[in-house]
N, C-alpha and C positions, 0 to 999 in steps of 0.2 A: 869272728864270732864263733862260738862254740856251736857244737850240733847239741838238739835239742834231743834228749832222753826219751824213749818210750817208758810209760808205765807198764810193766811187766805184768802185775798182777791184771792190767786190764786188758791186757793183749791175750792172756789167756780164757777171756771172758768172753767178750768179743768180738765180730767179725764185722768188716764193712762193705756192706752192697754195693751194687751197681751203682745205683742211684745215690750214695752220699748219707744213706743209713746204716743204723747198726744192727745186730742181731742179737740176740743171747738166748741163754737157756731157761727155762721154768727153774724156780726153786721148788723146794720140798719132796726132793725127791731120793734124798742122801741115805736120811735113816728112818725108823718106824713108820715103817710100811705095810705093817699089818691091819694096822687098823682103817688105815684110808680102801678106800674102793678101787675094784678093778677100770673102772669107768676114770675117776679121778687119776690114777697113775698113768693110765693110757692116754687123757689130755693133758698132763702136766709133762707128757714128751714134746712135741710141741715146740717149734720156736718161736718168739715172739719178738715185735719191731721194738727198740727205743725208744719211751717216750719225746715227741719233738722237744720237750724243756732240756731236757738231758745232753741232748747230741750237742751242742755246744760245748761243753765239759768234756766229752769223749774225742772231742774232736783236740783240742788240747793236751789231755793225757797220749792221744796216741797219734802224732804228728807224720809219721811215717807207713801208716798201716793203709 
C-alpha cells in the first residue's frame, strides 16, 4: 500500500493540538489595512480553533501531522 500524501497547502495552514484539533490563523489581514481599525487588526491576530465539522476533513488532508 502506498503512503498517503500530505496536503501541502494545508500543512502550511494548519497546526494540530494536543488534544486532536486544529489551529489556524484569522483572515483579513494580508492587504487594505487602512481602513480597518486599530482594535480590529489587533483581534484579528489571534488564533482560532477549527470548526468541529471541519476536523474530519483535515484530519484526511493531513494524515501524518
Amino acid at each position: 500500500m502506498p503512503k498517503m500524501k500530505t496536503n501541502r497547502g494545508a500543512a502550511k495552514r494548519f497546526r494540530r493540538t494536543a488534544s486532536g484539533g486544529f489551529k489556524r490563523a484569522q483572515s483579513h489581514r494580508r492587504h487594505i489595512l487602512t481602513k480597518k481599525s486599530t482594535k480590529r487588526k489587533r483581534h484579528l491576530r489571534s488564533g482560532e480553533m477549527v470548526h468541529d465539522a471541519d476536523v474530519s476533513m483535515l484530519n484526511r488532508m493531513l494524515p501524518y501531522v
